[in-house]
N, C-alpha and C positions, 0 to 999 in steps of 0.2 A: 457623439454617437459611440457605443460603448461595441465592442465587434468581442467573441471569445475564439480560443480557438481550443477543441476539446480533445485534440489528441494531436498535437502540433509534430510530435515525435514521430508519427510513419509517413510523414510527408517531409519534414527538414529534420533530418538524425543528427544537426546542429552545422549542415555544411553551406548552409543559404543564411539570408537576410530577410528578416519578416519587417523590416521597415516599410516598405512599401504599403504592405496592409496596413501597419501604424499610423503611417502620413494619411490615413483614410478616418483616423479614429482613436478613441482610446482603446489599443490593443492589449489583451490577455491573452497568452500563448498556454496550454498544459502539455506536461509529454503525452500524459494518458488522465484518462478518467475512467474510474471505477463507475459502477452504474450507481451504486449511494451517493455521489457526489455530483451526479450529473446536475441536478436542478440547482445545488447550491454554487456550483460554478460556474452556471449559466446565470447568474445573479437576475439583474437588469437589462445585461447585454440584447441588443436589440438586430444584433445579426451572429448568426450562430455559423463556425465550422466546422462539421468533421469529416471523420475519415471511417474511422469503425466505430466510434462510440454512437449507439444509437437513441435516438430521438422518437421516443412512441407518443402517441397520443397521451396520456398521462403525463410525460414528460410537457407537451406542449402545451396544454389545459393548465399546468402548473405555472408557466412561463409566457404572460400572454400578452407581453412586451414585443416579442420575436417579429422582425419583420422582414428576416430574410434567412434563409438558410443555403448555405453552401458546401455539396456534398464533395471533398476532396480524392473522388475517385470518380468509377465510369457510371459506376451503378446507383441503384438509390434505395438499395434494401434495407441500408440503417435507418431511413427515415419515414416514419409514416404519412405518405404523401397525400393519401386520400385526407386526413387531418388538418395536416397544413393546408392543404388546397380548402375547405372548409374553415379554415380559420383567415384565409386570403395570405395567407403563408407563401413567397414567390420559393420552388426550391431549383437549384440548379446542382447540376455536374458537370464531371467534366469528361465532354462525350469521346473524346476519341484521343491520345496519347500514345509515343512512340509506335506509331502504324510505320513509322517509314524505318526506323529503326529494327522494328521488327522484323521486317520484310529484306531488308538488308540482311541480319543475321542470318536468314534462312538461308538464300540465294548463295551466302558466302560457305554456308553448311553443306548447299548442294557441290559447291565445286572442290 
C-alpha cells in the first residue's frame, strides 16, 4: 500500500519519526506541495495526508485510486468532502489536540 504524505513539513518540522506510518506502507513524505504537483505526487498512492495542501474534486477525479484521506489538523477545509464522500473516499481529522494544554496555559495566564 503506497500512503503519501503532501506537506509532511507543518506537522514534523524534522523533530519526530514518520516510521510508524512507514511500518503501515510504502511511505512518501513531501515538506510542501505546490498545487501543480499535487496530482503528480499523489501518484498511485492509495491513502493521502495533508495538512494545508488541498484536495478538490478535480484533484480527486484525477486520482481515483485514493482510499483514504487523512486530514492532519482539526478541520477539513482543504478537502472537498462532499467529493470524497461520493467517490466512498473515508476522510478523517484530527478532532481535538492540545485542549488540555491549552487550558492549562490560560489558567496559568490568569494567575
Amino acid at each position: 500500500m503506497k500512503i503519501v504524505v503532501l506537506d509532511g513539513y507543518t506537522e514534523n518540522p524534522g523533530d519526530l519519526s514518520w516510521d510508524a506510518l512507514g511500518n503501515l506502507g510504502e511511505l512518501t513524505v513531501y515538506d510542501r506541495t505546490p498545487a501543480d504537483l499535487i496530482v503528480e505526487r499523489i501518484g498511485d498512492a492509495e491513502i493521502v495526508y495533508t495538512n494545508k495542501t488541498p484536495l478538490t474534486k478535480a484533484t480527486l477525479d484525477s486520482c481515483p485510486q485514493i482510499r483514504f484521506i487523512g486530514v492532519l489538523a482539526t478541520g477539513y477545509n482543504v478537502v472537498d468532502v462532499q467529493a470524497a464522500k461520493a467517490k466512498g473516499i473515508p476522510v478523517a481529522n484530527i478532532p481535538i489536540y492540545g485542549t488540555a494544554a491549552v487550558a492549562q496555559m490560560a489558567i496559568a495566564l490568569l494567575l
